[in-house]
VOLOKE-246411 format. One record per residue: x, y, z of N, C-alpha, C in turn; residue in one letter. Coordinates in steps of 0.1 Angstrom, whole numbers, padded with zeros to 4 digits, always signed. Layout:
# residues N
XYZXYZXYZA ...
***
This chain:
# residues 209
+0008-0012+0000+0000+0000+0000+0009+0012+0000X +0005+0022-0007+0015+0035-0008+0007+0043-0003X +0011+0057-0001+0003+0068+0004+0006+0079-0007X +0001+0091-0013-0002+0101-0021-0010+0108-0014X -0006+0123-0017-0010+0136-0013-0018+0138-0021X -0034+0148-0024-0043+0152-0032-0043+0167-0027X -0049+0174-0035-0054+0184-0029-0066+0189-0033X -0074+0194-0024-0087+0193-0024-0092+0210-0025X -0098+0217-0022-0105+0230-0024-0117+0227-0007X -0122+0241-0004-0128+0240+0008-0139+0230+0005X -0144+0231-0009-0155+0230-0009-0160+0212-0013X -0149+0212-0016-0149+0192-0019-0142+0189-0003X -0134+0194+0001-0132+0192+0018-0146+0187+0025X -0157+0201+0025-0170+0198+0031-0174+0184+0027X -0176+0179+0014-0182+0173+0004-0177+0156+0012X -0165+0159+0015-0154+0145+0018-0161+0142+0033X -0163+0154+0040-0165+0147+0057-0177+0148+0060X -0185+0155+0046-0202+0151+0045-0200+0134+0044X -0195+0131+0035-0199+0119+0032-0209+0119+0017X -0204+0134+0011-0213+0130+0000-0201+0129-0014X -0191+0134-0009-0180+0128-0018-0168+0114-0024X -0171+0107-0027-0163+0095-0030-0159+0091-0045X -0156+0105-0052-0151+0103-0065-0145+0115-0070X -0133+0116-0074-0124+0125-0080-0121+0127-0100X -0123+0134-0103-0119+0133-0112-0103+0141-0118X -0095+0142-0122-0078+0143-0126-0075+0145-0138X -0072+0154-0147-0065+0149-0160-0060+0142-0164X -0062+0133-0173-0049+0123-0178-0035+0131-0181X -0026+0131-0175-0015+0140-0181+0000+0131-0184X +0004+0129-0194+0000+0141-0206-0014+0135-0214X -0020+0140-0223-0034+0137-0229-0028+0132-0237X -0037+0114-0242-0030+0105-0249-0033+0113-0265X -0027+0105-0272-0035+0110-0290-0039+0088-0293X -0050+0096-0302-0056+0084-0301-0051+0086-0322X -0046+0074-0321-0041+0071-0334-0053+0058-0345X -0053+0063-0355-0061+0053-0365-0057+0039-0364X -0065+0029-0357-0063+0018-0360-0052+0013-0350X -0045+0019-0343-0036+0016-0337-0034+0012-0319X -0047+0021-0316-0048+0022-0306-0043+0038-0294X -0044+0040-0284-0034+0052-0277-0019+0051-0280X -0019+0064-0279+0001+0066-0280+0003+0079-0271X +0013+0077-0261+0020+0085-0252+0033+0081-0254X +0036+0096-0263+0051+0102-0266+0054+0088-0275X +0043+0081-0281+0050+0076-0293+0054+0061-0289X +0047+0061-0281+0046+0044-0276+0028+0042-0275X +0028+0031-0282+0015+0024-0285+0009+0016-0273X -0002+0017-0266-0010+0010-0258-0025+0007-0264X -0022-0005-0260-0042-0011-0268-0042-0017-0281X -0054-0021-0285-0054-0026-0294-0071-0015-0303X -0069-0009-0318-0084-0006-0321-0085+0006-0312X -0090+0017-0319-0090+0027-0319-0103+0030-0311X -0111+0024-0307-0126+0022-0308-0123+0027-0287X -0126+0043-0287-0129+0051-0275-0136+0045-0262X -0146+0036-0266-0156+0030-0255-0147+0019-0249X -0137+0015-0258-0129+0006-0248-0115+0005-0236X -0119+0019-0235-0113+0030-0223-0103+0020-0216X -0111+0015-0207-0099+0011-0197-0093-0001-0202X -0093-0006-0212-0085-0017-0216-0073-0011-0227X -0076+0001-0231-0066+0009-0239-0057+0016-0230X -0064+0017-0219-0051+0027-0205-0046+0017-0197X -0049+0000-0199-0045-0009-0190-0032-0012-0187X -0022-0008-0195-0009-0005-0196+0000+0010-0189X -0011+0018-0186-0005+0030-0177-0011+0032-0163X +0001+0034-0155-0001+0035-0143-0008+0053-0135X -0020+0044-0130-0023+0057-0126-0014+0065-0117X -0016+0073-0117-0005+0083-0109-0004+0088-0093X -0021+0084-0092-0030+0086-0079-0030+0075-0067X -0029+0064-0080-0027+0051-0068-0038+0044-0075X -0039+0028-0067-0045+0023-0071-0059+0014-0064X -0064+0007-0068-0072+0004-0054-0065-0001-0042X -0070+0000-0036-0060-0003-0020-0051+0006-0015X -0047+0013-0027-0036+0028-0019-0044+0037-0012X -0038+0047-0004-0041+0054-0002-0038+0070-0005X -0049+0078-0002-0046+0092+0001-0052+0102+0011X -0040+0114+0012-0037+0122+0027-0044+0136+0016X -0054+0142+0028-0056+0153+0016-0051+0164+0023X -0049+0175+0012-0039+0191+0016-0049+0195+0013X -0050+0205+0023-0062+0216+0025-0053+0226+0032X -0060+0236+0033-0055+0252+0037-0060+0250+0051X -0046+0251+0060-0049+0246+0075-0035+0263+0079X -0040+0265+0098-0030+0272+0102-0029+0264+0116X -0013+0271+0124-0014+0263+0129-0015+0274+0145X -0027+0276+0150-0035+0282+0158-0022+0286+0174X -0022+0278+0175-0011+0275+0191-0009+0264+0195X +0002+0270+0204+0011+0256+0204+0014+0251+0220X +0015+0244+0228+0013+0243+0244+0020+0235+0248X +0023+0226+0257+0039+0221+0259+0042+0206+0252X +0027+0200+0251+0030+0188+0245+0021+0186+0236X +0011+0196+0231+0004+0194+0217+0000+0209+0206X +0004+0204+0194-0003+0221+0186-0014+0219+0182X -0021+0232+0179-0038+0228+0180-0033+0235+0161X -0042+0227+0154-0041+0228+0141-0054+0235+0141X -0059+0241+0132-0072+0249+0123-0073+0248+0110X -0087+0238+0103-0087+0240+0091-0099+0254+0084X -0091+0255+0072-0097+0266+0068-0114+0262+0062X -0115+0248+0058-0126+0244+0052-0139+0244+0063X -0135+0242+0073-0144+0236+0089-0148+0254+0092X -0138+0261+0091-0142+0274+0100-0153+0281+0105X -0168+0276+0099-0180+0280+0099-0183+0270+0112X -0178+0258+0117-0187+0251+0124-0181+0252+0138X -0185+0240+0146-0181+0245+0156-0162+0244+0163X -0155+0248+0176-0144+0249+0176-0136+0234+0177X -0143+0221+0183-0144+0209+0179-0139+0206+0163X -0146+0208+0156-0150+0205+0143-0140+0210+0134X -0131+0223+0134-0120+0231+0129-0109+0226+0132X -0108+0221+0144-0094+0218+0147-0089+0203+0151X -0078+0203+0148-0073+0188+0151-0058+0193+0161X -0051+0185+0173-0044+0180+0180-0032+0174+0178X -0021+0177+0172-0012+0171+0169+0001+0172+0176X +0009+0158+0186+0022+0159+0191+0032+0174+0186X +0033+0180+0196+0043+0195+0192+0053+0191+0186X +0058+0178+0191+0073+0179+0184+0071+0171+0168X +0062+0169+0163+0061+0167+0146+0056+0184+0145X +0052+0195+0146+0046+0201+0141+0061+0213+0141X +0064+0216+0128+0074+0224+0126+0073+0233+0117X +0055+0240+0118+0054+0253+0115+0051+0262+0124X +0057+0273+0122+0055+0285+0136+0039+0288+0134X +0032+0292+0148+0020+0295+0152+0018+0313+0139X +0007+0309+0135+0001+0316+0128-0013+0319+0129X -0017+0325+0140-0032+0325+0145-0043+0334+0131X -0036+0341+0124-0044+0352+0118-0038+0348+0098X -0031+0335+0095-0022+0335+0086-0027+0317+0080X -0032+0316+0066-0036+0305+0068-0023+0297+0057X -0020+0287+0059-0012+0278+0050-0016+0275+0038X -0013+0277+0027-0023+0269+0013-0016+0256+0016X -0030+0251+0006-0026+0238+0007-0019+0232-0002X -0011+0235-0009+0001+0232-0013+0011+0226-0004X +0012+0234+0006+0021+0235+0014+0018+0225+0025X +0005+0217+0029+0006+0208+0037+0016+0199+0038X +0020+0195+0050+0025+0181+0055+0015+0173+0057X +0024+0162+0057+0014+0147+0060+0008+0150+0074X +0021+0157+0085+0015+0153+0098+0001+0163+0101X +0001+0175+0090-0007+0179+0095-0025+0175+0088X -0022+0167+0081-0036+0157+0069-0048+0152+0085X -0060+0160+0082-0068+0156+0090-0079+0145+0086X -0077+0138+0066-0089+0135+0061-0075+0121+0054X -0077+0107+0055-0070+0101+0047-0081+0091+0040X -0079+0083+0029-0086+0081+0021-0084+0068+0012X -0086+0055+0012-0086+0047+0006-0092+0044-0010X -0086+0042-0019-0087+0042-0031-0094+0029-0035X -0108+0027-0042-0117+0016-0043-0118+0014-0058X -0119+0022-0067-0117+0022-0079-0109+0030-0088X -0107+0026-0096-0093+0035-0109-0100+0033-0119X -0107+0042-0131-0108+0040-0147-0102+0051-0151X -0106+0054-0165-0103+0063-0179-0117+0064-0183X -0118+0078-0185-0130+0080-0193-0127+0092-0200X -0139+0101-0207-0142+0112-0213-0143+0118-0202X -0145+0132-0197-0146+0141-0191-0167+0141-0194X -0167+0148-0209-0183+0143-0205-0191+0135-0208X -0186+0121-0202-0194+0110-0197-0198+0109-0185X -0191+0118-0177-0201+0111-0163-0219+0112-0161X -0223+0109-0153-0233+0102-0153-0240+0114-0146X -0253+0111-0146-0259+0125-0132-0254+0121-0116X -0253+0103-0115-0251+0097-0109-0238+0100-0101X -0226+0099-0111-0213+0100-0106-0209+0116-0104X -0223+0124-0109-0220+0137-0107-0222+0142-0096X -0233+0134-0085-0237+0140-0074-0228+0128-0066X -0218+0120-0066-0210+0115-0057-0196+0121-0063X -0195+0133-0070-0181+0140-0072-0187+0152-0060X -0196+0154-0054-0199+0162-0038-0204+0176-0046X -0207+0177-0051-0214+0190-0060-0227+0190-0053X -0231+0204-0051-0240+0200-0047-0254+0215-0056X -0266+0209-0061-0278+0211-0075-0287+0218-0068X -0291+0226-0070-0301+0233-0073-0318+0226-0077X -0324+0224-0077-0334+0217-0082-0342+0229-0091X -0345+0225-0105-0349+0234-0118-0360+0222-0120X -0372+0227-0120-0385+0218-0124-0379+0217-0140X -0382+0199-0145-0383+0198-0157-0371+0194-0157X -0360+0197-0150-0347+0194-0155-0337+0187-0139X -0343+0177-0132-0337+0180-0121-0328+0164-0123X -0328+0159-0136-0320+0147-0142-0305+0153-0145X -0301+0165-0147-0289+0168-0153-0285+0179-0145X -0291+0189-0136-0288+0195-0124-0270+0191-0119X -0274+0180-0117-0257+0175-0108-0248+0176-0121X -0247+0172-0130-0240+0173-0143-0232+0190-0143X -0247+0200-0148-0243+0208-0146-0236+0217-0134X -0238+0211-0126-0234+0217-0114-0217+0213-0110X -0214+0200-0114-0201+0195-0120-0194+0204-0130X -0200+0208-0140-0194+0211-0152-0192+0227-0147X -0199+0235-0140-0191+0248-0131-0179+0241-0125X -0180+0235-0115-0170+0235-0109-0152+0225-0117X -0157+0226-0127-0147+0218-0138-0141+0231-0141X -0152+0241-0146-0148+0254-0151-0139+0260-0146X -0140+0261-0131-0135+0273-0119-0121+0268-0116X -0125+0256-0117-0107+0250-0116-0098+0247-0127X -0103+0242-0138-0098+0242-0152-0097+0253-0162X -0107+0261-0166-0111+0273-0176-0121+0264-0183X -0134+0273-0187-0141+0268-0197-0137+0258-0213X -0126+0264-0212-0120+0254-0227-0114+0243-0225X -0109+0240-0209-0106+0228-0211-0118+0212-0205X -0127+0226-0199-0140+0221-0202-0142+0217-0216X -0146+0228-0224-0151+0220-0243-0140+0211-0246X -0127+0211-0241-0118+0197-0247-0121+0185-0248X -0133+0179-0235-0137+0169-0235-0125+0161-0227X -0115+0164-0222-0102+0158-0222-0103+0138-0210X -0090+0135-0213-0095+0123-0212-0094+0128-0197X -0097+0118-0183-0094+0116-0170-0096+0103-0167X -0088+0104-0154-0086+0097-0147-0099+0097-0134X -0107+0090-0132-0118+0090-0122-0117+0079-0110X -0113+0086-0099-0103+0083-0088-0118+0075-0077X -0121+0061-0076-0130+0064-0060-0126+0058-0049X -0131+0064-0042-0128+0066-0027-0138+0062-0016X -0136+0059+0000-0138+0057+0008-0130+0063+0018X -0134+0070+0027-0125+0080+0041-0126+0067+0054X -0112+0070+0051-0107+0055+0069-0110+0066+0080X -0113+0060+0086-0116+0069+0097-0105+0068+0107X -0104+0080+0113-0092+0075+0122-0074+0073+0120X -0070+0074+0104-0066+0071+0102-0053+0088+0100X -0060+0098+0098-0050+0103+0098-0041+0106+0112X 
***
């Protein structure tokens, strides 16, 4: 089992310790080219057999996801500070939780792992996380390849989005409510790319970070 870092945004944070999130979606990087007859090629090496798109994961069965696989795991980075520090524990603050109660924002971690200076007013991106400071870890249950717009309405409201209800239309709601939040992180064009992904799922161990 290996462990990998993700990083998440506040708002798939909520989505993860709701419990309404258990699917990620990733760029394929680099984006394969899909050659006549031949099958995918990255940088010019051939994977698959038949050109034929619907047969996704048998054409990417030769590349290693990059995220992990089932059974691995991951530690998520979120925008945390680290509040104060007292003789034998630092009190962590995440920035996703901050609305709820003071329970719920913060996590407890041994002082002597914690080797960022106290920052009460100063928040960390999450880039910048450590492992020790990861309050959400994450078991990997499924790996495919797909289109970007194939997902389902289904897989759209377990990517933690969360719809609006529009009478007459409340079948594609989560879709679209996905395809914003593709926008805000991607740009609208690589929205229209269609581009391939990696569609990561998940289950939260509890306890575990």
């Amino acid at each position: 089992m290996k462990e990998r870092p993700m990083i998440f945004n506040a708002e798939m944070v909520r989505a993860i310790l709701d419990g309404r999130k258990t699917q990620t979606r990733r760029p394929v990087n680099p984006q394969p080219e899909l050659t006549a007859g031949s099958g995918f090629s990255w940088n010019g090496h051939l994977h698959g057999a038949g050109s034929n798109e619907r047969e996704t994961n048998r054409n990417f069965s030769h590349v290693a996801c990059p995220h992990g696989k089932p059974g691995d795991r991951i530690w998520v980075r979120e925008a945390y500070r680290v509040h104060s520090k007292a003789t034998d524990l630092a009190t962590l603050v995440y920035r996703a939780s901050v609305q709820n109660s003071w329970t719920e924002q913060t996590r407890r971690v041994p002082v002597d792992v914690c080797n960022k200076p106290v920052s009460p007013e100063k928040w960390t991106p999450s880039i910048h996380m450590p492992r020790w400071a990861s309050r959400i870890t994450l078991e990997i249950t499924g790996v495919r390849v797909e289109r970007l717009h194939a997902i389902s309405e289904a897989d759209a409201r377990t990517e933690g989005v969360t719809a609006g209800v529009c009478p007459g239309h409340e079948q594609v709601m989560h879709r679209v409510a996905f395809r914003e939040l593709w926008q805000s992180l991607y740009n609208a064009e690589n929205w229209q790319a269609n581009p391939w992904v990696w569609v990561v799922e998940f289950e939260r161990v509890e306890g575990a970070a």
